[in-house]
N, C-alpha and C positions, 0 to 999 in steps of 0.2 A: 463821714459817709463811707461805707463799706464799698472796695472797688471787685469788680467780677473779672478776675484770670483766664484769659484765653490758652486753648495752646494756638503753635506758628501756624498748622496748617488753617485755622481759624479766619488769621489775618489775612487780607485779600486788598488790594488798591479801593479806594474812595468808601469805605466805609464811613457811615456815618454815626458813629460814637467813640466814644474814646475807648483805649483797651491799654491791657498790662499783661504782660505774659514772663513768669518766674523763667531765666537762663543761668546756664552754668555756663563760664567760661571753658571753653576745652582748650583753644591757642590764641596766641596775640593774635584778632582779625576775625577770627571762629568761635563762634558762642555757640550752645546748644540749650534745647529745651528741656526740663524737667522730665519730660517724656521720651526722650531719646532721639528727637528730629534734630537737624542739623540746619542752621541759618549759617549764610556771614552775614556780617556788620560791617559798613564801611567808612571811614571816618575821614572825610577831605582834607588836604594839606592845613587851609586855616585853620580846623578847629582842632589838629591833634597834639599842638600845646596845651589844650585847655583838659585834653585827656589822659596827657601822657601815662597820670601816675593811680589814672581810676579801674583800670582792672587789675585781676589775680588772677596765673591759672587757677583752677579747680574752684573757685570761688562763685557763689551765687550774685546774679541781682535781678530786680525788678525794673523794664524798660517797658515805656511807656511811648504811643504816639509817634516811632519813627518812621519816615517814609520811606517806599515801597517803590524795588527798581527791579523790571522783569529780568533774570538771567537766562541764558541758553543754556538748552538743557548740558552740553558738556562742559560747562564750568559749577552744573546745582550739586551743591554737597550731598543731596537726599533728595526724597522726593519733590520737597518743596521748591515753588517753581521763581521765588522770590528774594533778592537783597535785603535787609534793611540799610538805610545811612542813619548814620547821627551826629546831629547837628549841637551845641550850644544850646537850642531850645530844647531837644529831646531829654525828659525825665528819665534820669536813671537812678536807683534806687537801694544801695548796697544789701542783700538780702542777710539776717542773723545767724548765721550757722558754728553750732560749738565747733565741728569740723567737716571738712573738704565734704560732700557726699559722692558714693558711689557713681561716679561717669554710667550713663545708659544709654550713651550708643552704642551702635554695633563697631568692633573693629574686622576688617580681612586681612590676614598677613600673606607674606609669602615664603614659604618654605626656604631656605637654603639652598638645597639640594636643587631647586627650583630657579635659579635664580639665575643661569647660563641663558633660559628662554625669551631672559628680558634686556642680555647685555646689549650697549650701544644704542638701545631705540630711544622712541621720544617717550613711551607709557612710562607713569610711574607706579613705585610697587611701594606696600607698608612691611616695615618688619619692626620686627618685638628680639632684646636680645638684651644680658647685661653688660656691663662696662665694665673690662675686668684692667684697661691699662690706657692712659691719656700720656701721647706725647707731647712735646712743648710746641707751643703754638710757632707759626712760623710768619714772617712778612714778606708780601712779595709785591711785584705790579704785572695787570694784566692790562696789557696796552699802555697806556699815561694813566692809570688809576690804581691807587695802592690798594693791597689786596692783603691777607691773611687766611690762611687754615691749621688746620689741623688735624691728623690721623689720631681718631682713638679706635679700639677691639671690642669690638664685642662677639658674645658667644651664647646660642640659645638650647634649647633641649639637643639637637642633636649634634652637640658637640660640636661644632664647626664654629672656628676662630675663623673673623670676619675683619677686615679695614672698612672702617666708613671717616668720611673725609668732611668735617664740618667747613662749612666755605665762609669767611665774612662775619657777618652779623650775627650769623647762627654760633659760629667760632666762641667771636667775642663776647655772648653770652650765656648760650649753652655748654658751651665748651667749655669757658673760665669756671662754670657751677660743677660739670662733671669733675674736673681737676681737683678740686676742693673735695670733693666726696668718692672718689674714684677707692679707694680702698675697703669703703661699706660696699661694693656691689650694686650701685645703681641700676634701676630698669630702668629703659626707654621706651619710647615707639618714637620710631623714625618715620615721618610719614611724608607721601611722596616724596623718594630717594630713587636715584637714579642706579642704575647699574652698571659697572665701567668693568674694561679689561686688563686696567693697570691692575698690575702685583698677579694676574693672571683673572682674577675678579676680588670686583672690591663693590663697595656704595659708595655715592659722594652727593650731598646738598643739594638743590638748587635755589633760586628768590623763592618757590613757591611751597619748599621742604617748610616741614615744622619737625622739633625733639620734644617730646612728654616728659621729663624727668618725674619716676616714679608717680606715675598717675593712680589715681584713687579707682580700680579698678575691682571687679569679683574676682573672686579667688582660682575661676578658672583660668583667669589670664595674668596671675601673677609667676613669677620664675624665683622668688626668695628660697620657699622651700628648697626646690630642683639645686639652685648654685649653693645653697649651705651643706647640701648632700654629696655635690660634685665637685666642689672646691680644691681638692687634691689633685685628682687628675687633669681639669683647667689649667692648674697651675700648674704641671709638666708639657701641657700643652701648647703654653704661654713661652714656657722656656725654650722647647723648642721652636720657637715661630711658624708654624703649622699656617698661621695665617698667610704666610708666601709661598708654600707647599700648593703647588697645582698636580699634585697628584690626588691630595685630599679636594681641596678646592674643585675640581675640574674631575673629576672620575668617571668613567665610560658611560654614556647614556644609555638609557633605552632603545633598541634597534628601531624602534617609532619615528626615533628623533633625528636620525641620522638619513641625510638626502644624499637623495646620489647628484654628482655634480655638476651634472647637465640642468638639474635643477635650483642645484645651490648656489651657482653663478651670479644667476641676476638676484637671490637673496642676499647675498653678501654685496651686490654691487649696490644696493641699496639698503647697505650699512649695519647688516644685520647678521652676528657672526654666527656659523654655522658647523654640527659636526660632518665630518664625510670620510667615507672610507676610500682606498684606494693602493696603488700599488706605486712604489717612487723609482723614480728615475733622478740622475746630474745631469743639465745641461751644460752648455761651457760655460765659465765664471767670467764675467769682464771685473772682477776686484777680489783681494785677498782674501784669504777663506779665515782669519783669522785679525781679531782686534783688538786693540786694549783698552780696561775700563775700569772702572772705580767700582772694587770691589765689593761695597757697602750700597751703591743708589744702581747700579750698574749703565751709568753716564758712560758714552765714549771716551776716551781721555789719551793722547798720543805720550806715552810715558813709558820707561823701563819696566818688564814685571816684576824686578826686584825693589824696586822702589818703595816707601810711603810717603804719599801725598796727603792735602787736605783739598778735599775736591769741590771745586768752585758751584758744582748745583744741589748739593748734599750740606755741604761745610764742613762733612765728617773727617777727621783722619783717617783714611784707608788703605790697605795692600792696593796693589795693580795686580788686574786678573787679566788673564788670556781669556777671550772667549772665541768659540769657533761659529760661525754663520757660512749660508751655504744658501741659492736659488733651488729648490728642487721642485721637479716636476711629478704632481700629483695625477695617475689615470686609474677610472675605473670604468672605462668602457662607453659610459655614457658621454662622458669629457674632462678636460684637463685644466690645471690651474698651476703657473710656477705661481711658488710662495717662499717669501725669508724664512727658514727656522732656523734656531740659533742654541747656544747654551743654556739649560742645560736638554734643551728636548733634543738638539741634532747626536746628545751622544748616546741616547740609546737606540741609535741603529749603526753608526760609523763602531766598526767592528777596530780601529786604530784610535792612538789618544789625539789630542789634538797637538801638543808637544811635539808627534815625528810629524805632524802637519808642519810644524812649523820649523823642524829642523830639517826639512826639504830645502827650505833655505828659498832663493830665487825662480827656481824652478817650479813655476804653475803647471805645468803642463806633468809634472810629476805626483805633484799635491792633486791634479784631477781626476788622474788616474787611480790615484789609493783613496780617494773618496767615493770615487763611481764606481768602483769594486766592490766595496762594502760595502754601500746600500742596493744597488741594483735590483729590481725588482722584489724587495720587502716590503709587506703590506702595513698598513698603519691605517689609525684613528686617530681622525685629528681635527680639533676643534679652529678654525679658520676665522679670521677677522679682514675689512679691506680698510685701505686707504687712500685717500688724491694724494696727488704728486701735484704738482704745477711748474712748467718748463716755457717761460714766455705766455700766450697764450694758449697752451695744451695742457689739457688735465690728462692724468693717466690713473687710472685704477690700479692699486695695487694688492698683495695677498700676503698675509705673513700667519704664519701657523704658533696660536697661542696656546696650544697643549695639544700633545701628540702622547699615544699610546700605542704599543708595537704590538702587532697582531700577529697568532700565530701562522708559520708559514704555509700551512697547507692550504688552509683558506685563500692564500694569494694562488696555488698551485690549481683547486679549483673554478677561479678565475678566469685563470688563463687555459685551460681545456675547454670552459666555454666560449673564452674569446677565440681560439682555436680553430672551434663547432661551427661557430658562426661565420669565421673566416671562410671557411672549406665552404660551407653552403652559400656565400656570399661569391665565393670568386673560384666556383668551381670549373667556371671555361678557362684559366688561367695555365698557360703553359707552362712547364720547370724551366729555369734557365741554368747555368753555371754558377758555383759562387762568384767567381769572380765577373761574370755580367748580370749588369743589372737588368733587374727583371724590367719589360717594357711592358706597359697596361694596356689591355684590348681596347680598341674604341668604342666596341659594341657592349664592355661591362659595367655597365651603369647600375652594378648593384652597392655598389662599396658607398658607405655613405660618407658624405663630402665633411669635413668640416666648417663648422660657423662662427667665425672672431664675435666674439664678446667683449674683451676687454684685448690688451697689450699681454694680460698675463695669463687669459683663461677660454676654453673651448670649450663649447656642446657639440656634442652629437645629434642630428635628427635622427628619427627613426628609420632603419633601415628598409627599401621596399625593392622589391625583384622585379626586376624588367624583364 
């Protein structure tokens, strides 16, 4: 007896007849329809011995009869508003195909270029790229449970050498496949991957990521062509590590993007790193402006510079580098944020090396001096991240500048003619005093606008109002 094919959006709870609806596997867990809908299937702890070794990606088959578990709509692959499970009774059917067919879902990437707007959140984003270089897998523990990763690169049309961080299980299988094949140029789609700020931005896994190796895709979303075209300059690419280059990585946004920092504040204080512009100041240092670190992972490491070590969170044999870090204070009128910047972004504005920093010898109080000289009011563009701190029972927000871009100076110049402007009209009953006496503030000018603690590390401005 001849059986009648449904598609998913077909099947609905409590139907009363039997049905079969032809799927293509897309990932372990995710099946799709012939037609391009999207289910998952869910297979409870008992029965996934009995399945371990019954699917394929890209493979068809015919299921039969599974039950029906409503999802919410932000976990539904697609339209469809339904799970399937499958159980030991549920008929499944390997379908005959001489090879894989054509995947007919839709995919959505995200850009590169694109991909500062997603660092640190919880959304996940899809990208398409090749695999032009796998390193060796690594062992770790996170907590009391053993762990594993692995960085391999990839690179898609526009050229941008990328870290993505296989975590685990994805590691151990995806990653062991990539390794093996890594010299043909493997595609991926990486889907739901996270965005991180390590190496200045990277991708990295999570339980819920999947890797497509070389999916049965149209030809508009293949990249073979493209990388057997570009393959030369990839590989000068490669050789240079461009992928830990935050100048490519990280390059000036759109003036769109960029918030001024009365607003950027509580964005970043809820975790979300942000560009902003502004004009920098030193305030006083309570710790060296200079430290040393393993040259290759750039780990802190209390060690000679002339030294080579093998560094305990790397394993590499490394030089010892000097790097310079410094608190500076970010304003652009709306409000202010100290933040860490450190090597290599603090030295394109410290107009000294960091060497006569450090041949200043003992004296702080002279290294503050030939640091707040040199950057003193220079403007910059700077892409900002926050962190907790925890001190006993006290969290502390913190700010550290993950790529900074030097602005030219006049822009800081008109700035400050309108911070000026606004002074003058702000505190225009204000008497001159002496340099040497400080000015005393009228009690009746209640135009200046007050500062507002945000954080330990950052202020907004409210809006200024004339009394």
């Amino acid at each position: 007896m001849s059986r009648d094919q449904y598609n998913i959006h077909d099947i609905i709870p409590n139907m009363k007849k039997n049905w079969t609806v032809l799927i293509q596997v897309l990932e372990c867990g995710h099946i799709q329809l012939k037609q391009g809908t999207r289910v998952q299937a869910l297979i409870w702890s008992n029965d996934l011995d009995y399945y371990e070794n019954t699917f394929e990606p890209y493979k068809r088959y015919q299921i039969s009869n599974a039950n029906l578990i409503y999802t919410e709509p932000r976990f539904q692959l697609d339209s469809y508003e339904y799970s399937w499970t499958l159980s030991k009774l549920t008929l499944i059917e390997p379908f005959q195909d001489e090879t894989s067919p054509t995947l007919t879902c839709n995919f959505t990437f995200t850009p590169f270029s694109d991909l500062y707007k997603y660092a640190d959140e919880e959304r996940d984003i899809n990208v398409r790229g090749i695999v032009i270089k796998c390193f060796p897998s690594q062992k770790m523990k996170q907590g009391q449970e053993p762990s594993s990763k692995r960085d391999v690169i990839i690179v898609n049309e526009e050229k941008k050498l990328l870290i993505l961080t296989l975590w685990n299980y994805i590691n151990e299988n995806e990653g062991n496949t990539l390794e093996q094949i890594v010299e043909f140029g493997p595609m991926i789609f990486a889907l739901r991957v996270k965005v991180t700020t390590f190496y200045g931005q990277s991708l990295s896994t999570s339980s819920s990521s999947a890797i497509l190796i070389n999916p049965p895709v149209t030809d508009d979303l293949q990249l073979k062509n493209w990388y057997t075209n570009s393959k030369t300059g990839i590989k000068k690419l490669l050789q240079q590590q461009t992928y830990k280059d935050t100048d490519i990585l990280l390059p000036p946004p759109q003036e769109r993007d960029i918030l001024p920092i009365g607003e950027a504040i509580t964005r970043m204080k809820n975790g979300k790193p942000t560009w902003i512009k502004g004009s920098l100041m030193l305030p006083r240092q309570d710790r060296s402006f200079t430290q040393t670190a393993c040259a290759n992972c750039l780990k802190p490491v209390v060690a000679d510079v002339q030294w080579i070590i093998t560094c305990f969170a790397c394993k590499k044999q490394s030089k010892v580098q000097l790097l310079s870090r410094a608190i500076v204070e970010i304003d652009d009128g709306t409000g202010s944020i100290a933040a860490m910047i450190s090597t290599p972004e603090i030295e394109k504005f410290m107009k000294v090396d960091y060497n006569d920093i450090k041949d200043a010898g003992e004296n702080e109080q002279t290294v503050q001096n030939i640091i707040a000289k040199s950057i003193a009011s220079l403007p910059l563009l700077a892409y900002v991240r926050s962190y907790q701190t925890s001190n006993q029972e006290n969290q502390t927000t913190r700010f550290v500048v993950v790529k900074a871009h030097r602005l030219p100076e006049h822009q800081n110049e008109n700035k400050q003619q309108l911070q000026l402007s606004n002074k003058e009209e702000t505190l225009s009953t204000t008497k001159q005093c002496s340099p040497k006496q400080p000015q005393k503030r009228n009690q009746t000018d209640s135009g200046k606008a007050k500062l507002t603690e945000t954080s330990t590390a950052g202020t907004s401005r409210p809006t200024k109002k004339l009394k």
